[in-house]
N, C-alpha and C positions, 0 to 999 in steps of 0.2 A: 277045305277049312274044317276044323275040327269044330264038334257041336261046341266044349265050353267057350271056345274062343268066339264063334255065332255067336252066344248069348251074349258074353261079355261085351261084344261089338254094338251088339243091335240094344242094349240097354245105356249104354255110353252117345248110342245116335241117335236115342230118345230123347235122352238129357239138352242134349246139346239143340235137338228141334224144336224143343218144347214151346210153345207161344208162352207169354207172357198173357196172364186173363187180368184185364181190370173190367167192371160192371159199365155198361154202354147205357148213355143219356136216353130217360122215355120222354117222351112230347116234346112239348116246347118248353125250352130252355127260359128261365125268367131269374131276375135281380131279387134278391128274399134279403134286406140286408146285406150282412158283409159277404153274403155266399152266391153261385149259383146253383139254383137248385132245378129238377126237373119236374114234372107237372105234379110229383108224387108229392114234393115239395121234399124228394133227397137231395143232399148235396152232390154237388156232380165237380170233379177235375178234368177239365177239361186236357186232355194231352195230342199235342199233335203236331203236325208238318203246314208250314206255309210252301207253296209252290212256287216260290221263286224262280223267273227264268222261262216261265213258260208264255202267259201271256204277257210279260213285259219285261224284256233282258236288260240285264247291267252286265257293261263290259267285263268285272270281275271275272265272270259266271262263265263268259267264255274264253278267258288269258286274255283280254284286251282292257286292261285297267285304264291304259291314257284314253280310250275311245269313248269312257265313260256311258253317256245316255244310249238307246237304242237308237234315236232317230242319225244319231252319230255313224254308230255301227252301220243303218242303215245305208246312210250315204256313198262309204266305202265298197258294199257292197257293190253299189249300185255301179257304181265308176267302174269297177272290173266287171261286171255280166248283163248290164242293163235295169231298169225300172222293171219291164215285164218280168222278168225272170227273177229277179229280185223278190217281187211279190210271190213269186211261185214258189220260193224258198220260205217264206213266211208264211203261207200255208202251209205246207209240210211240216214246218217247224210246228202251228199251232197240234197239227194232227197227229204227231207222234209224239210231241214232249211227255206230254202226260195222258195217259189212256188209262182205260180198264184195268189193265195188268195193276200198273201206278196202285190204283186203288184197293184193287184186292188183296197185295201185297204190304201193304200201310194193314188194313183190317186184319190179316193174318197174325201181323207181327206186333197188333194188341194195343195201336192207335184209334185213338177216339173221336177225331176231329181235323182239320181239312180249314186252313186257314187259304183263301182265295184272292191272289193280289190281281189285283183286274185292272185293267189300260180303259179308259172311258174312251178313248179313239176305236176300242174295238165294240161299242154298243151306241154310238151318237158321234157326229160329224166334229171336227174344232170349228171353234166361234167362226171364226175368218171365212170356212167353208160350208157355214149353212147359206144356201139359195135365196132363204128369206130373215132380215134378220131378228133374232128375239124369236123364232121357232126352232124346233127340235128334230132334228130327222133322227129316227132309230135305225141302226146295223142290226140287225136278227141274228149276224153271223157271231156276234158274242152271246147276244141271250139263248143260242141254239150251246155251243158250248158251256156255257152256266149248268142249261138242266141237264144236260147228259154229264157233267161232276157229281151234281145232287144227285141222281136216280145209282150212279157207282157209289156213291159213301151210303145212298140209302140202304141197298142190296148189302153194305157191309156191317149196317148198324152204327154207321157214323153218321156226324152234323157237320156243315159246312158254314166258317166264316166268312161272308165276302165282303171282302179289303178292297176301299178304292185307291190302291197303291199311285195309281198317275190318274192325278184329277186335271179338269180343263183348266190350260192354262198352265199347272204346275205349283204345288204347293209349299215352292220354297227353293234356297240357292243350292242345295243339295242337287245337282241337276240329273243326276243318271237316276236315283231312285222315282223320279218322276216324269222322266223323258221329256224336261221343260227345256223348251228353246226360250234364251234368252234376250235373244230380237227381238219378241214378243212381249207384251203384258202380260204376270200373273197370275194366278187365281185372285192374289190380293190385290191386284191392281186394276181389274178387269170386273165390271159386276153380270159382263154376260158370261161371262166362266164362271161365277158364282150362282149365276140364273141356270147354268147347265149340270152344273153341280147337282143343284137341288130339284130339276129337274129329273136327271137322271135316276136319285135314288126314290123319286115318288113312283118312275115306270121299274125299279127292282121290287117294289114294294109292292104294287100292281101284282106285280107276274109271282111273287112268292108269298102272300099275305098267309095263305095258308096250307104253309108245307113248312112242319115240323123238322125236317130235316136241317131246313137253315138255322143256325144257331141265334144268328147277331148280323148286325150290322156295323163295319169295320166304317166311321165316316170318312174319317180322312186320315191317308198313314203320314207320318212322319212329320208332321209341318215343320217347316225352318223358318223363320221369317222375322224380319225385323221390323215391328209398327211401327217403333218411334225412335229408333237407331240405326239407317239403316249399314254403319258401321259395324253394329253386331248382326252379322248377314246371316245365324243358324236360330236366333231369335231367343240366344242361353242366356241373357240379363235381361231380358224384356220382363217386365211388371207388372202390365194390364192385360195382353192378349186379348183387348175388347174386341179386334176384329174379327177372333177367331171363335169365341162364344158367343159373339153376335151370330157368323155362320153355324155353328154347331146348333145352337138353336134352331135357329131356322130350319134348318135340314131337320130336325127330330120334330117338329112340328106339323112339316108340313108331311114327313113320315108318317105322323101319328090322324092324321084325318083320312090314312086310307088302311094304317097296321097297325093296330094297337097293341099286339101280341111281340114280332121281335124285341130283343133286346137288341141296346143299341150302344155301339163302342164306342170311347171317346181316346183321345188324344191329345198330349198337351203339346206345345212350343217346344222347339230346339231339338229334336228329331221324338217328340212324346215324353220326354223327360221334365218340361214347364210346365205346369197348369196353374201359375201365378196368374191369378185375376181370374180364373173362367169360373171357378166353383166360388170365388167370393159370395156371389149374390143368392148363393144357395143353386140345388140343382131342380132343373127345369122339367125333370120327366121321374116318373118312381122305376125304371125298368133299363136304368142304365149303369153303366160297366167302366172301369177307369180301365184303360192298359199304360203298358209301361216298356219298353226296349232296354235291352243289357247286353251289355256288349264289353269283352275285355278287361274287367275288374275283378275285384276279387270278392268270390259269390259266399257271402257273408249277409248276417241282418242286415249290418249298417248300411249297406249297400241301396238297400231299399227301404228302409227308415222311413226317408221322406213319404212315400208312397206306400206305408202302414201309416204312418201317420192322417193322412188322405184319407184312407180308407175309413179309418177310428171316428174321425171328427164329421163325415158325411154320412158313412153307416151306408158305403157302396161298396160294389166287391171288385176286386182286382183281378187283373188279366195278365199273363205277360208274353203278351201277343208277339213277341219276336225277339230270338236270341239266338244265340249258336258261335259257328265259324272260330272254333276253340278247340280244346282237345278232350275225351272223352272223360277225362277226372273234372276237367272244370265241367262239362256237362251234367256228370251224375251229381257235384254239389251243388250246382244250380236248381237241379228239376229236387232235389232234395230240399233245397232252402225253400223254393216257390210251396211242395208240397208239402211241406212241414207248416206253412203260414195257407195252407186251404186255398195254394191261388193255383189256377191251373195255366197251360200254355201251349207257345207255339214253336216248334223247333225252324230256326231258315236255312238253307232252302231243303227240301228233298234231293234235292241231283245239281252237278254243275261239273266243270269241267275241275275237281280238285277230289281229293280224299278225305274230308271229314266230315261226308254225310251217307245218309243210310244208299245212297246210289251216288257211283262218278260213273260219269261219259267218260265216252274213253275215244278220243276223237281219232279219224284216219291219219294217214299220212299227208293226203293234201295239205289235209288242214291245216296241218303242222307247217309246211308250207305257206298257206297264207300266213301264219301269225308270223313266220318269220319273215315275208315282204313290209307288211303292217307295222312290223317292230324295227323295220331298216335293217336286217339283217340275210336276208334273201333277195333273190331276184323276183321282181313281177311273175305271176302266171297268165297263161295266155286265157282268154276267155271262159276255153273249152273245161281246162283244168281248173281255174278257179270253180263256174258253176260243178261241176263231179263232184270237187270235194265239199260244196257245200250243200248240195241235195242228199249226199250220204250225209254228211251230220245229222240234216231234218230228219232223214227219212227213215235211215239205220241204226248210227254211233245216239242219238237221245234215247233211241224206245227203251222202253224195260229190258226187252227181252237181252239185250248188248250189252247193259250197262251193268260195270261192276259193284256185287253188293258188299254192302260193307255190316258184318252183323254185329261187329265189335260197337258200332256208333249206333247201333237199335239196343243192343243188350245194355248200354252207359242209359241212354234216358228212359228203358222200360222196367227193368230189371234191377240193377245195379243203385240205384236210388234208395232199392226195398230191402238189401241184403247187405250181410258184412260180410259175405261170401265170396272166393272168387271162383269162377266156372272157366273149364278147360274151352280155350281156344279153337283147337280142335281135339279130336280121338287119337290118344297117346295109348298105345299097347306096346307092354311087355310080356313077350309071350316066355314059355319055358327056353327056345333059344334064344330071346333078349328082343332087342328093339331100338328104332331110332329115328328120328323126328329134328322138325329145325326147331333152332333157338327161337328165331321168332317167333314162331307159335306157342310162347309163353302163355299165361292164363289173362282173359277175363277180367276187370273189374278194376276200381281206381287207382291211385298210387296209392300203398301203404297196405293195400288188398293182394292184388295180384302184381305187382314191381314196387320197383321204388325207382326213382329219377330225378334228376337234379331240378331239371327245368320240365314238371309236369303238364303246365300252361302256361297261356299267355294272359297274365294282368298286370301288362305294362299301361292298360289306358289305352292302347293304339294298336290296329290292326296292323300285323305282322309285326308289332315290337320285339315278341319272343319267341321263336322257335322250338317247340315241344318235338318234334322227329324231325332229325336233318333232309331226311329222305325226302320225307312228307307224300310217301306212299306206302303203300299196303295196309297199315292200322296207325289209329289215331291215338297213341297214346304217347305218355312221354321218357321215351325209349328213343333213342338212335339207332335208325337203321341203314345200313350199305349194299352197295349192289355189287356184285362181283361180278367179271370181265364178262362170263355165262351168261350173265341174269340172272342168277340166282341172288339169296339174299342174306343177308347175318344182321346180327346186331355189332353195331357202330361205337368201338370206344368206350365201352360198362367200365364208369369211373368207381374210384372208391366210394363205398356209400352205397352202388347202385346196387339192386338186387333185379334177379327173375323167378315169378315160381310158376312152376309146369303141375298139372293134376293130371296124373296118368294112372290107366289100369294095371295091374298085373295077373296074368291070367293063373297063375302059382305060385306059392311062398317060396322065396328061396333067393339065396345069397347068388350078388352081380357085382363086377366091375362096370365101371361109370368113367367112358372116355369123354370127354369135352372137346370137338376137334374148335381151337381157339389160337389165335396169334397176337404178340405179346407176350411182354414178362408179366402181367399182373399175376397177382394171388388170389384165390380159390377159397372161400367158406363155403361149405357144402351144409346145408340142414335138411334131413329128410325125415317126414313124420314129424315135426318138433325138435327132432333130434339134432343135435351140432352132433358133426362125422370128423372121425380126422383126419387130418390135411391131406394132402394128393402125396400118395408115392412116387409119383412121377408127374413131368407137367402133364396137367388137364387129366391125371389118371387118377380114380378114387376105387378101390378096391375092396370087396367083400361086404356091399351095400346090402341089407337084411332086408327084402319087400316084404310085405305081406300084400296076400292075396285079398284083390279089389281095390280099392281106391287108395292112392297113395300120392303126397306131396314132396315135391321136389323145390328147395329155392338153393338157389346159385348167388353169389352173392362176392362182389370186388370186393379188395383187402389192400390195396396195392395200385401199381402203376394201370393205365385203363387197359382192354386188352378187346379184341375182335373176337365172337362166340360163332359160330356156323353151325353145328349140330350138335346133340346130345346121343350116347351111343350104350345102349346094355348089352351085354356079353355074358354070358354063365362065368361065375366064379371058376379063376384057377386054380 
């Protein structure tokens, strides 16, 4: 390798490594007004990953959508490989989901905060299974994983949120978000699930009173519930919510006779989107936090209105404790809008079995088998095979070390927020004999930045309305992409309208032909540097392209019928 080509390489693979820096939270985190600020009494944005998946699975998260809650999932489990081993699977699971790695790899990549969805079955018994009734038995084997979270975000300079994602009983008909059986009473039906509730967050309270690290207290995620309709079963026209401010209270109350330092999350009605009637009577504690979920709209003020409005009229600061599950343009306008209004957040989940987070699993083969017995589309596995491939999931296909990253969906909410820039994909060199690279690894950054595309996201209102990449693997952007018979990959059909632009080096000034290997009649805009080029002398051929030496822009851009892109290809001028 030639020295200037070294340098040009190893400066392009700085660029591209570079962490993103935002200033990390000191002390303890508290409510100042509309802001959070830190002991300095700076304001602090909080930015970060909820864990989704780990201590409490939704079917989504692993391709079983109709299996919904875990205890579901569990069951199935169970029928193919037994109870014991079942369990044995769920340990593993807990011990490899998220680890070390997890963590230090969040801190690297310039996250500030550690949203923690926690199953109350994994630190106290359900109701029905305490020995004595109206006491509490503690599991150690959740509060043992708790602090070894805190002491990895400590060691990185993060704070960690813990979210009681499934409270006892269940806090609503949403049932997989909270692993509620609805056999049973719950949370609102039931007052020793309410007793365990409250319970439980006085012994979180105990155990972290004074460790800086934890940010807040998440009370309760999501509620759905209907008080006094119970025809509206997600609790989105209810009006009073007195049973759930009666509980919120409570729980901050009896929080506060043993922490008076956490700040403390709330939650409205209808998955956090109600808080009709809770803040009527005015708020109950000076050190608390409104959060808010979003999901699938379109990330605009209006959007949040209501909850600026909230904020204005109590003079509390906002949170938006969980969003995501979109494509990386609606991302970067979201963590844009949040941070442009001084609210910080949480992205969900970290990892799952899909492509639009900063980690996919990437399951075996087995696996894939089970989901097709599960989905009626395969035969039964015999015992031996079921448990294999599901101790590899736990134990292999979740850990960091396996799992695919994804830097395009770190560079959307850490980067791309702050810039109207867009950043190369990967390392594009043109050397003095030419160069060439896939289409796909287009540039970096939202629509209108680095592409353009028809269907960027999805703000149909509804999970999976819109489809931003057919593929819906390799990058999360909204772009089509296809796989060829090989495996390899192209871009999918670039209709008129769509554009791609590539930032690449040139390691010398000097004039290139520009093949496009591309199938299809469509037609070809070519602008390089600013410049419109003219047309192709031949299909996908553009001749006598002027580089200059160092960084140079390339967009490609439909004119025409759609057409399929595979590579991009420089060659020295004939």
């Amino acid at each position: 390798m030639s020295l200037s080509r070294a340098l040009v390489l190893a400066a392009l693979l700085a660029l591209l490594a570079a962490p993103v820096v935002h200033a990390q939270p000191r002390g303890f985190l508290r409510a100042q007004g509309t802001q959070i600020v830190d002991e300095d009494g700076k304001p602090v944005i909080l930015r970060g990953m909820g864990l989704g998946g780990w201590m409490l699975q939704e079917g989504y998260m692993l391709e079983l959508p109709k299996f919904g809650a875990q205890r579901v999932i569990r069951q199935h489990i169970a029928e193919l490989i037994g109870q014991d081993k079942t369990q044995a699977f769920y340990t593993a699971w807990l011990d490899h989901h998220t680890t070390k790695a997890d963590i230090d790899a969040m801190g690297a990549w310039g996250f500030n905060s550690i949203r923690l969805p926690m199953h109350y079955a994994l630190y106290t018994l359900p109701v029905e299974d305490e020995p004595v009734k109206g006491r509490q038995t503690w599991i150690e084997d959740g509060f043992r994983r708790t602090d070894a979270l805190i002491a990895w975000a400590k060691a990185n300079g993060m704070v960690v949120i813990l979210d009681l994602h499934a409270a006892p009983g269940g806090q609503g008909n949403d049932l997989s978000i909270a692993d509620r059986d609805p056999s049973k009473p719950s949370l609102w039906e039931d007052p020793a699930a309410q007793d365990k509730l409250v319970a439980l967050w006085e012994q979180l309270a105990r155990r972290y009173k004074d460790e800086p690290a934890v940010a807040a207290y998440d009370l309760i995620n999501e509620p759905n519930w209907g008080f006094t309709d119970r025809a509206d079963v997600h609790g989105c026209k209810e009006t009073g919510n007195a049973p759930l401010r009666a509980l919120l209270e409570r729980t901050t109350r009896a929080i506060r006779r043993i922490d008076p330092r956490h700040m403390i999350v709330l939650e409205g009605n209808c998955w956090g989107s109600n808080y009709a009637g809770v803040l009527d009577a005015g708020l109950w504690d000076d050190n608390l936090v409104l959060s808010f979920h979003k999901y699938w709209d379109t990330p605009d003020r209006a959007s949040i209105a209501r909850m600026l409005a909230l904020r204005d009229r109590y003079r509390i600061p906002l949170w938006l404790g969980e969003t995501g599950e979109n494509s990386n343009d609606w991302y970067t306008r979201t963590v844009a809008l949040a941070e442009g209004q001084g609210i910080g957040w949480s992205w969900w989940p970290l990892k799952k079995i899909r492509y639009n987070n900063p980690l996919q699993i990437v399951p075996n083969p087995g696996y894939e088998a089970l989901l097709a017995y599960w989905n009626g589309t395969g035969p039964k596995p015999s015992a031996q095979a079921a448990e294999a491939a599901l101790m590899q999931l736990a134990t292999h296909d979740v850990a960091f070390a396996t799992n695919l990253q994804h830097p395009d969906v770190v560079d959307a909410l850490l980067r791309a927020p702050h810039s109207d820039r867009a950043r190369p994909f990967k390392p594009h060199l043109v050397e003095a004999a030419g160069g060439a690279w896939a289409a796909v690894d287009f540039d970096l950054g939202p629509d209108g930045v680095a592409y353009h595309g028809r269907t960027p996201a999805n703000e149909s209102s509804e999970p999976g309305g819109l489809v931003w990449n057919a593929l819906m693997a390799y990058r999360n952007d909204g772009i089509d992409l296809g796989r060829d018979r090989d495996g390899s990959l192209h871009v999918a059909g670039l209709q008129a309208g769509e554009w791609l632009q590539y930032t690449f080096t040139a390691a010398v000034a000097g004039r290139y032909d520009l093949t496009l290997d591309m199938e299809g009649a469509g037609k070809v805009a070519l602008v390089l540097n600013g410049d419109a080029q003219p047309a192709a002398q031949a299909a996908g051929v553009f001749r006598g392209l002027a580089l200059q030496p160092g960084t140079n822009t390339l967009r490609i851009r439909s004119e025409g019928a759609a057409f399929d892109l595979k590579t991009l290809r420089f060659t020295p001028a004939r």
